[in-house]
N, C-alpha and C positions, 0 to 999 in steps of 0.2 A: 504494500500500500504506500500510497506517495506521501511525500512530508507535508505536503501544498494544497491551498485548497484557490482558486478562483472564483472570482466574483466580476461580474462582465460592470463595468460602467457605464460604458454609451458606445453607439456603434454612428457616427455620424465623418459625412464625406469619406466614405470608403474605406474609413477605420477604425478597426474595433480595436474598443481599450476594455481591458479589466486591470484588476489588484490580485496580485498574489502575495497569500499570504502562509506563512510558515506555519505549523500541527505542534512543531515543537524549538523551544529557541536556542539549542544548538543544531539546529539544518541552516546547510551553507546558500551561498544564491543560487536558485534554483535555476536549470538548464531546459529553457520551454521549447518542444517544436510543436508547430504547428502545421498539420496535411491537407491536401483536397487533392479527393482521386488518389489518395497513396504518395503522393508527393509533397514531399515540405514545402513550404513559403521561402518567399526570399522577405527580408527589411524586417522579419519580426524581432523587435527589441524587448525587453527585460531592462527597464533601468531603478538605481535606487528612489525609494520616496526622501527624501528630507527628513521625518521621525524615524528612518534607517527598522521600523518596524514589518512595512512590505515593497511590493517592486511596483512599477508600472509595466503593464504588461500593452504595447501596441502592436498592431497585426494589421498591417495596409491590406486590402484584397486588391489584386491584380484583376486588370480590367479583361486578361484574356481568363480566366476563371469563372465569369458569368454568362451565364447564356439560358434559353428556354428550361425551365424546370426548377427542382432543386439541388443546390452547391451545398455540399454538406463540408464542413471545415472544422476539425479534432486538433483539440489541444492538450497534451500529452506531455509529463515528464520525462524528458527523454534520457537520465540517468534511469529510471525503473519501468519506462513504457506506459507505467499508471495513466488510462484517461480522467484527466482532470476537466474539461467542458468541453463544449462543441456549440457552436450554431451554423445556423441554414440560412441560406438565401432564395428566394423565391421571385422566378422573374417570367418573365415571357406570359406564354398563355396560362390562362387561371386555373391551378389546381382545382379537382372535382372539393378534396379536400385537402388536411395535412396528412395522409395518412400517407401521400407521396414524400414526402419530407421526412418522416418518420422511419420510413423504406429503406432508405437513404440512407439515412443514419446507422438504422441495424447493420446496414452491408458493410456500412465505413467499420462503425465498430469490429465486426465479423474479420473480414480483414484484418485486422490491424492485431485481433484476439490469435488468428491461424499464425502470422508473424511472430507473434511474441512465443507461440508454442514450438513452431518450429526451431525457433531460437535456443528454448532450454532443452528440446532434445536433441540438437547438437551439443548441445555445452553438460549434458550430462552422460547421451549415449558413446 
């Protein structure tokens, strides 16, 4: 389980910020990626707050990442894999519901869960 917990702040001009904040107060700065489609972002920053208590966590979306449907984007501790948040984007023609968003999200997760398993059974078989 991750040391980290996020909290989204505002998602405004094409960037999402949250806080991340520490589970326990000797965990060092945490090491955040962020995917769409199985691949990281580029320009996602982690910097300190000023009460040196959590980070600021910003996540630009790239304009080639949006398109009809929904963009699912996982935010993950990338020392333990831990997913710590995700949101979605919803564009183009109108979802019947969110349950397409939702979809979405299982797969990313699902992904990302076969990843992490294939991982420990190299690293232990």
């Amino acid at each position: 389980m991750s040391d980290y917990h996020i909290a989204k702040r505002r998602f405004v001009e094409g960037v999402w910020e949250g806080i991340v904040t520490r589970k326990r107060a000797d965990s060092p700065a945490p090491k955040i990626e962020v995917t769409h489609q199985g691949r990281p972002l580029a320009d996602v920053t982690v910097t300190d707050d000023p009460d040196g208590r959590h980070w600021d966590l910003t996540v630009p979306v790239p304009a080639n990442a949006l398109g009809d449907g929904a963009q699912v984007f996982l935010i993950t501790d990338a020392a333990s894999g831990d997913l710590l948040d995700s949101f979605a984007i919803v564009a183009g023609e109108v979802l019947a519901d969110d349950l397409h968003a939702e979809m979405q999200l299982l797969r990313e997760e699902l992904d990302m869960l076969k990843r992490a398993f294939r991982r420990h059974c190299l690293g232990t078989g």
